[in-house]
matplotlib code that plots the C-alpha trace (Angstrom):
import matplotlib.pyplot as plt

x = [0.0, 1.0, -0.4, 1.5, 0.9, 2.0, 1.8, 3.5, 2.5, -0.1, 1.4, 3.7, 2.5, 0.8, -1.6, 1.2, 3.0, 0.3, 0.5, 4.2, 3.2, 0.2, 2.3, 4.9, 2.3, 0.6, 3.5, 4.1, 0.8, -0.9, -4.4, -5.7, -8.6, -9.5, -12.2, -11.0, -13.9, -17.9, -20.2, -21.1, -17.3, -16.8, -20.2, -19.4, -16.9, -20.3, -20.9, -24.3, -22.6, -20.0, -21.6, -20.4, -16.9, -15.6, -13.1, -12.3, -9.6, -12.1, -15.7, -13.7, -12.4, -15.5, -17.0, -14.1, -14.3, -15.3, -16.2, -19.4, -22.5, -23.8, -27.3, -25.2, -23.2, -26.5, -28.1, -25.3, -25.4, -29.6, -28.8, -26.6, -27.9, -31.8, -29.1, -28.3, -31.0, -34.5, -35.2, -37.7, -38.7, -37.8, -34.1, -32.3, -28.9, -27.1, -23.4, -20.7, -18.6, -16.8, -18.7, -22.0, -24.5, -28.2, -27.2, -24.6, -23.7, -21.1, -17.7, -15.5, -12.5, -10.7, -11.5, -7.9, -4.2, -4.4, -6.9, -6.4, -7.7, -7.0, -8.0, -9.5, -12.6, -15.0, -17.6, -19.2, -17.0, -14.1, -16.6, -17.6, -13.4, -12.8, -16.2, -15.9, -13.3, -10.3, -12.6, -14.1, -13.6, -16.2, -18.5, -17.5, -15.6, -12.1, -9.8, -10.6, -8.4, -10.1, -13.2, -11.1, -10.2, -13.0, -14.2, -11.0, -11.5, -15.1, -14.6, -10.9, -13.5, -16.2, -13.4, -11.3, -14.6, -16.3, -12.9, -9.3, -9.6, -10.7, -8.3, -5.7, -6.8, -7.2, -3.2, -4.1, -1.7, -3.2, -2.2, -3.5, -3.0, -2.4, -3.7, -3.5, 0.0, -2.0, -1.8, 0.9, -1.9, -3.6, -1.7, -0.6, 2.2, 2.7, 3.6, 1.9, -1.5, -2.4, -6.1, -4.9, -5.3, -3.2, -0.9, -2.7, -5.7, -5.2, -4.1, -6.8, -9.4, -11.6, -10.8, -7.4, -6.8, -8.4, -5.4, -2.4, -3.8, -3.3, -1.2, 0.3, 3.2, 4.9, 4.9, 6.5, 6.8, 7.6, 8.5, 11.0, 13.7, 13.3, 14.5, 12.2, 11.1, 9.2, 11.7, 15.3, 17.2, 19.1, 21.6, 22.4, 25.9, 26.8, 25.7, 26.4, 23.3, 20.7, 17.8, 15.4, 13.9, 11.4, 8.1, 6.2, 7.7, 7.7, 3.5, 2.7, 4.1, 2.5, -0.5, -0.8, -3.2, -5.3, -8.4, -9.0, -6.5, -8.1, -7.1, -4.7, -2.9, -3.1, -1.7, 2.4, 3.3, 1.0, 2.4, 5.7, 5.1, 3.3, 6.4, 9.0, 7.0, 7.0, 10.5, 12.0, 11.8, 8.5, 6.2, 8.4, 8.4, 4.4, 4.3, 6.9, 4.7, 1.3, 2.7, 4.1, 0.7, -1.6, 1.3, 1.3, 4.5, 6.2, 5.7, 8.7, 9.0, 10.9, 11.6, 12.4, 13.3, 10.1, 12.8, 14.0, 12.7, 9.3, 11.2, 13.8, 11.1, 9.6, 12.3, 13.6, 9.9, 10.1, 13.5, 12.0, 8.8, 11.4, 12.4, 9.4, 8.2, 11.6, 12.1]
y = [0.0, 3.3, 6.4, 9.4, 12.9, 15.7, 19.4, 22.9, 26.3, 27.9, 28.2, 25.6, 23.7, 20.6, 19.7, 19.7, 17.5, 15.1, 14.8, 13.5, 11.3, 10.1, 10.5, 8.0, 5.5, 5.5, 5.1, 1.5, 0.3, 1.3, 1.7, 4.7, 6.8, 10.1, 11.2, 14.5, 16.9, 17.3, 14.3, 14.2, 13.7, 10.7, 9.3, 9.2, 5.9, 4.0, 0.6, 1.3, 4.0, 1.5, 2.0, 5.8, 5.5, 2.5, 4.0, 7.2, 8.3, 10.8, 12.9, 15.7, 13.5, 12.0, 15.5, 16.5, 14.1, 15.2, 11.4, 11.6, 13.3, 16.0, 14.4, 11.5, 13.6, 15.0, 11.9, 11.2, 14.2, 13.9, 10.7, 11.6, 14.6, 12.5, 9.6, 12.9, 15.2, 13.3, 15.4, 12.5, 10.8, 11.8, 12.6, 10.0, 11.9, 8.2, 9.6, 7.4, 5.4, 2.0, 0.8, -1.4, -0.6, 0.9, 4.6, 4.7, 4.3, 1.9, 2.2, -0.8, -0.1, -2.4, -0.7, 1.1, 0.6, 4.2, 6.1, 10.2, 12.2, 16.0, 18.3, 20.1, 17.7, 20.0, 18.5, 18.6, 20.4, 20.7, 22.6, 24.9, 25.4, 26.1, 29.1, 30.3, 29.5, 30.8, 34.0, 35.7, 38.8, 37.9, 37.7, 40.3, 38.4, 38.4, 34.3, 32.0, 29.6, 28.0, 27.8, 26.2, 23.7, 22.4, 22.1, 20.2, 17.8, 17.0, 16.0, 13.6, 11.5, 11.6, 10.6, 8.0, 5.4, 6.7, 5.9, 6.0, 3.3, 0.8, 1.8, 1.2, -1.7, -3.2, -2.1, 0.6, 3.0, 6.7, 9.7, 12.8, 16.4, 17.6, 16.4, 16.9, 18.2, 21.6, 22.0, 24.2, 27.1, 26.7, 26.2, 28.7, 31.5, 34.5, 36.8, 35.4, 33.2, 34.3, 33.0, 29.9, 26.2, 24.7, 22.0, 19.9, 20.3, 19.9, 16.7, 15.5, 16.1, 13.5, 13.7, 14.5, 11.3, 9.4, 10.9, 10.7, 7.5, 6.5, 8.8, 8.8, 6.5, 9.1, 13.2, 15.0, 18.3, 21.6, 24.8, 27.6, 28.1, 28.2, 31.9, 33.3, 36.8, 39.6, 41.5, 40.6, 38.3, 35.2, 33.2, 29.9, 28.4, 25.7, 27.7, 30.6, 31.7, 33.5, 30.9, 32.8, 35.7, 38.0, 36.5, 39.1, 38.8, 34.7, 35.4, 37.5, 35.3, 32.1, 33.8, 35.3, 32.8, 33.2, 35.4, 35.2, 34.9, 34.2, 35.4, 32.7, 33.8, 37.6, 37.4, 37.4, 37.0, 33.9, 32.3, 32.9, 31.5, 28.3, 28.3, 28.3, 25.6, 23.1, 23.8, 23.1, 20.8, 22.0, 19.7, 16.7, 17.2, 17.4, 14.0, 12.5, 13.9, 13.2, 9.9, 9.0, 9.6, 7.3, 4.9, 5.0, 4.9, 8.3, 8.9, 9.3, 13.4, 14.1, 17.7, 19.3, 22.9, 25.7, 27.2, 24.3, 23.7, 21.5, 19.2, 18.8, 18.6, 16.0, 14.1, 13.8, 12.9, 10.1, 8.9, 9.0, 7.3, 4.3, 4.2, 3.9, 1.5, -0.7, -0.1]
z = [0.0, -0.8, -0.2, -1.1, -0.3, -2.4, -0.7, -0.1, -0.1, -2.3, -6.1, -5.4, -8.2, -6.4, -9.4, -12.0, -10.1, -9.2, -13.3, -13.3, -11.0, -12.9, -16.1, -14.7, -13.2, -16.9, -18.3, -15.9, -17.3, -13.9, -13.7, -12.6, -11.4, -10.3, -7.9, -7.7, -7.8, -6.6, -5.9, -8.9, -9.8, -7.5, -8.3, -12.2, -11.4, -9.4, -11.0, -11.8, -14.5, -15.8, -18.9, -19.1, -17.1, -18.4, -20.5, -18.2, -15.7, -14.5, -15.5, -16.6, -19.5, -20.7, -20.6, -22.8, -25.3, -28.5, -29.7, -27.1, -27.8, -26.3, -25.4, -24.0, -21.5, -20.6, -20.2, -17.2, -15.5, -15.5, -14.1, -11.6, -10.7, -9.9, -7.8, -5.8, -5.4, -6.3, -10.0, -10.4, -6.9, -3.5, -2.3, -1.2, -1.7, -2.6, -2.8, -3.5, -1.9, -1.6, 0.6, -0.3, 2.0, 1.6, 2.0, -0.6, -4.3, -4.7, -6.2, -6.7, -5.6, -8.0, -10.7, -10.6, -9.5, -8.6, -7.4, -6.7, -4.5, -3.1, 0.4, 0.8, -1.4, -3.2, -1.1, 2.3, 4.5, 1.9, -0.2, 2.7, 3.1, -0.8, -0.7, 2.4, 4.4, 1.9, 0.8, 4.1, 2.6, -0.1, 3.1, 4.8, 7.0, 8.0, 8.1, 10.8, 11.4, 14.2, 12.0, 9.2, 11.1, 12.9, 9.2, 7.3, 10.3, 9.2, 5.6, 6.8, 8.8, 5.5, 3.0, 5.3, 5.9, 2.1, 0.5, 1.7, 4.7, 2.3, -0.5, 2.2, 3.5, -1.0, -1.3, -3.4, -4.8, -3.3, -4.7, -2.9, -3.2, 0.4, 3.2, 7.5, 7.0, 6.0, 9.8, 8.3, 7.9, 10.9, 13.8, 16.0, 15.2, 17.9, 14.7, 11.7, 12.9, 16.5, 16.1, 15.3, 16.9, 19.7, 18.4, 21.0, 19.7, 16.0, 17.0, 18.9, 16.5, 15.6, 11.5, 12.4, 15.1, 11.8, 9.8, 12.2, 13.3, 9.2, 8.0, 4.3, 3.7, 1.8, 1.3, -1.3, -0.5, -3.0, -0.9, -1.0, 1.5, 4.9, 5.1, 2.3, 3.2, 0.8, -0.4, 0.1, -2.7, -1.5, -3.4, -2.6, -1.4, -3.6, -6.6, -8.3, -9.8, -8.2, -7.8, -5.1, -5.7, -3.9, -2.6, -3.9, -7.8, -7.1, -6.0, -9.1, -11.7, -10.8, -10.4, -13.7, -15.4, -12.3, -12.3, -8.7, -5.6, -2.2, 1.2, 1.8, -1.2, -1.0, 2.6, 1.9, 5.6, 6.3, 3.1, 4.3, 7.8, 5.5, 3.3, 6.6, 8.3, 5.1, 4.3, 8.3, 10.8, 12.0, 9.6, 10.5, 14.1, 13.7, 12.5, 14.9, 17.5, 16.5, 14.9, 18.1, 20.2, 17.7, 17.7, 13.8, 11.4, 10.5, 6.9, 4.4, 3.8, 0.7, -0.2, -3.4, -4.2, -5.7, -8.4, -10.0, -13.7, -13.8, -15.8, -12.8, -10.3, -12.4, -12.8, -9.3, -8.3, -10.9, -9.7, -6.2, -7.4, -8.8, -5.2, -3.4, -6.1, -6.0, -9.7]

ax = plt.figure().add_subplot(projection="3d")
ax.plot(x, y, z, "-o")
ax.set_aspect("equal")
plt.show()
């Protein structure tokens, strides 16, 4: 069983390198599946729409397909859309999981090698996080971290019994973007998070016991360096060209195909506290300390440099992936 974790502060570039990942897997004849998404994402892979998903990694590429009508894309989404919400009868709201029971739709888990997954869900409380949590200021609000918590803790206990506890307990191959080690933006800092949560208690959460209790096997982590501040250039020791660069420049540039940043992103010193915590000892001791109190194993934290090329990140992810995989 493996279940890796890829994470790092905002614009670190998680989703593209969930893709070398995927990429590589592919290319070992792997099997794979992504649930990635809304309900109606996850519910797409159910068995009682094998006749739709058969041939797909994921909705998004059966939607995309130019080789499927229009009326038979429609004709799922009605579908799915009536499983969910009763369009036709009354709601029942069957959501998926891999599970077979009477309140669910089932997925069979051995439809894939690999299955992928991401935090926070666009679901339940992950959806809640994504709209309001990360945008308060679109509510007149202002970030709270306490609040944010509370609600990543809900959907870790939804997604562990709906999907990753039995994926586990199959040997799957997991592949998730981010996951509890986002205690990164909400614990405590006297400077940079005052309102947020206790170590202590971040631990003790029921979703987040559920997660230290089984935590990943594996987290590759992308993140500047550990001294990273807003406006002062740093150059490495053991080479001569200047490979950081200002927050603020590094920020604008990778969010130039964005329409929209949230709060999380527009707030330079909370990234950098994020940043300093992925990049030190701070996330590691998290684990040896929350490992340590579930009596689970410590997870195997790789790190890799936010300026090198894609095509060197991806490359030293792939030779790391041979490793894990004893290639």
């Amino acid at each position: 069983m493996i279940d890796l974790v890829i994470g790092g502060p905002d614009m670190s570039g998680t989703s593209t390198q969930i893709g070398f990942v995927i990429d590589y897997l592919k290319s070992l004849g792997k099997k794979i599946r992504d649930i990635r998404g809304t309900e109606i994402d996850v519910l797409f892979h159910a068995e009682i729409f094998n006749e739709y998903n058969e041939n797909y990694v994921s909705l998004k590429d059966f939607l995309s397909d130019n080789n499927i009508s229009e009326e038979r894309k429609k004709e799922f989404i009605y579908k799915a859309n009536d499983l969910l919400f009763g369009l036709s009868e009354k709601p029942d709201l069957k959501i998926a999981s891999m599970l077979e029971n009477d309140i669910t739709t089932y997925i069979n888990p051995d439809k894939a090698d690999v299955w992928v997954m991401e935090e926070p869900v666009r679901r339940g409380a992950g959806q809640t996080n994504r709209t309001l949590e990360q945008n308060r200021s679109k509510f007149n609000s202002q970030m709270d971290p306490v609040s944010a918590t509370f609600c990543h803790q809900v959907y870790r206990i939804d997604e562990f019994y709906r999907f990753r506890k039995i994926l586990r307990e199959k040997d799957k191959i997991i592949i998730r973007s981010r996951s509890e080690e986002s205690a990164c933006y909400q614990i405590h800092d006297a400077n940079s998070l005052k309102l947020g949560v206790s170590k202590n208690l971040y631990i003790q959460l029921p979703g987040n016991k559920i997660a230290f209790s089984f935590p990943p096997t594996h987290i590759f982590i992308v993140c500047g360096p550990e001294n990273w501040t807003k406006d002062q250039f740093l150059l490495t020791t053991d080479d001569t060209r200047l490979v950081f660069e200002k927050y603020r420049d590094f920020r604008n540039k990778r969010s130039e195909s964005r329409s929209n940043l949230d709060d999380h992103e527009l707030n330079i010193d909370y990234q950098l506290l994020v940043n300093k915590r992925y990049a030190s000892k701070w996330i590691d001791n998290l684990y040896l300390d929350a490992c340590k109190k579930y009596n689970s194993k410590m997870p195997e934290i790789t790190k890799f440099k936010i300026f090198d090329t894609k095509e060197g990140i991806k490359n030293k992810m792939v030779a790391k992936m041979k490793d894990i995989l004893r290639i």
